[in-house]
Structures are given as C-alpha cells and as structure tokens.
C-alpha positions in Angstrom: 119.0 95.4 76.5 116.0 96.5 78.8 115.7 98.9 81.6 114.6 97.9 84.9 112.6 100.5 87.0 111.7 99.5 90.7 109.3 101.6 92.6 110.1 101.0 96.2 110.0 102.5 99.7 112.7 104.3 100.5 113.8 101.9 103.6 114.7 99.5 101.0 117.0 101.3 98.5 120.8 100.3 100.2 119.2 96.9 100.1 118.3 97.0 96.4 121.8 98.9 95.4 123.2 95.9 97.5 121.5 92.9 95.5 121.6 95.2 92.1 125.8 95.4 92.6 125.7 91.4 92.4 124.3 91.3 89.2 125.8 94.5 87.3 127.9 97.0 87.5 126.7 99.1 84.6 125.3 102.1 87.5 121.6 102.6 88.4 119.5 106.2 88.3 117.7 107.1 91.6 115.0 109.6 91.8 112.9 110.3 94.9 109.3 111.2 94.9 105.5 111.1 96.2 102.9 109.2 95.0 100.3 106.0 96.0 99.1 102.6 94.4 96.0 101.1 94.9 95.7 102.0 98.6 95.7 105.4 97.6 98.4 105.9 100.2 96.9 104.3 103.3 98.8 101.8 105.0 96.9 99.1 106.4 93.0 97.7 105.0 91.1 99.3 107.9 92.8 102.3 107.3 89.4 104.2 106.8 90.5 107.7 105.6 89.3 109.2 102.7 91.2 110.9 100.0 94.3 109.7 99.0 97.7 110.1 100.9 101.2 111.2 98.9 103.5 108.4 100.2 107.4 108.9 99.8 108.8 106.4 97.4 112.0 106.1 95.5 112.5 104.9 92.1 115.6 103.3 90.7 116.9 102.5 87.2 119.2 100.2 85.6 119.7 99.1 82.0 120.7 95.4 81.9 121.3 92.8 78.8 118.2 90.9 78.2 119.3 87.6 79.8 119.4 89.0 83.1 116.2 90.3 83.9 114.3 87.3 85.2 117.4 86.8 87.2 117.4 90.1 88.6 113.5 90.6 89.0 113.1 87.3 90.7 115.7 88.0 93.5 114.7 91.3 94.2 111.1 90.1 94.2 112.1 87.0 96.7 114.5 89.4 99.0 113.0 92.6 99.2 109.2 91.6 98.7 107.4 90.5 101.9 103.5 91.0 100.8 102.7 93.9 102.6 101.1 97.0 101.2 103.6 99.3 99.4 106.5 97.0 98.9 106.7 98.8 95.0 106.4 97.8 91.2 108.6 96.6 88.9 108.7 97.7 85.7 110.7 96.2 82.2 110.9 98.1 79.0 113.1 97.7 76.0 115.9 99.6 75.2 117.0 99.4 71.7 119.9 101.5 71.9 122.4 103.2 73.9 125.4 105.5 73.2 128.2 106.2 75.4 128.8 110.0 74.9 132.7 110.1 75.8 133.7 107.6 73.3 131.0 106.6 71.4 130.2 103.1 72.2 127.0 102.2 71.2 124.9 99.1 72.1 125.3 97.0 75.5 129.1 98.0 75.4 127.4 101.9 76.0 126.4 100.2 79.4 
C-alpha cells in the first residue's frame, strides 16, 4: 500500500476527484491551505516582486495498493499537468499498515 498526496491548485480538484474515482474507490482526504514552491508564489518568470507570496493550494490524499501508483501518477500527471508554474507535486510514501476502526480489518482490505 502507499499513499498518494497531490499538491495542486484548487481549480483542479473536481478534476482530480474525477480521474481519482476511475481508479479507486477507497475515499481521498482534502485539506486546503497556503503555501509557494520555487517561485515563491509569483506567477509568471518576470514577475519581479520580492518576498514571497502565500498561494492557495489544496492537497489531496489517497491510500492505494502498490500496483496502482504509476497508473495513477502518470494520468494525473498527463491530464491535469500542462507545464505551467504551480501545477503541484506529487508525493508517494509507504504505508505499511492500516486498520479499519469499525470492524477491524487490517491491511489493504482496511482500505
């Protein structure tokens, strides 16, 4: 199992809920928030403000078994990318176990 965290503009999160839903139905986690990446929050190169700008982003979650993570990261990479400044981050960590707290199902049958 590993858990799939995409950082991502807001515009784009019915889009990503939308692509996720083909893959999985094991539920997501979304948290909104501030922050920057390397353009410390300015949108375009000749943006020539200094200091660094709080951008609103949202980050999702979703725990997935191992096998479909490529899948996953390479369609919402190929769909909701475009290579423009903050399009987000993808980020894949293990998970080496989860438990289900209403019946206690543990492992990827916990998802």
């Amino acid at each position: 199992m590993e858990e799939i965290e995409f950082i991502i503009n807001g515009v784009k999160l019915e889009a990503l809920i939308a692509l996720l839903s083909e893959y999985s139905d094991n539920g997501i986690f979304v948290t909104q928030g501030l922050g920057y990446g390397r353009q410390h929050g300015r949108r375009a190169v000749s943006d020539d403000r200094e200091g660094v700008a709080l951008l609103p982003k949202v980050s999702v979650r979703t725990v997935v078994s191992s096998d479909m993570v490529d899948t996953i990261v390479d369609n919402v990479v190929e769909r909701l990318g475009g290579g423009t400044f903050g399009n987000g981050k993808i980020f894949v960590r293990p998970v080496t176990g989860a438990v289900r707290m209403r019946t206690n199902e543990r492992g990827e049958a916990a998802l």
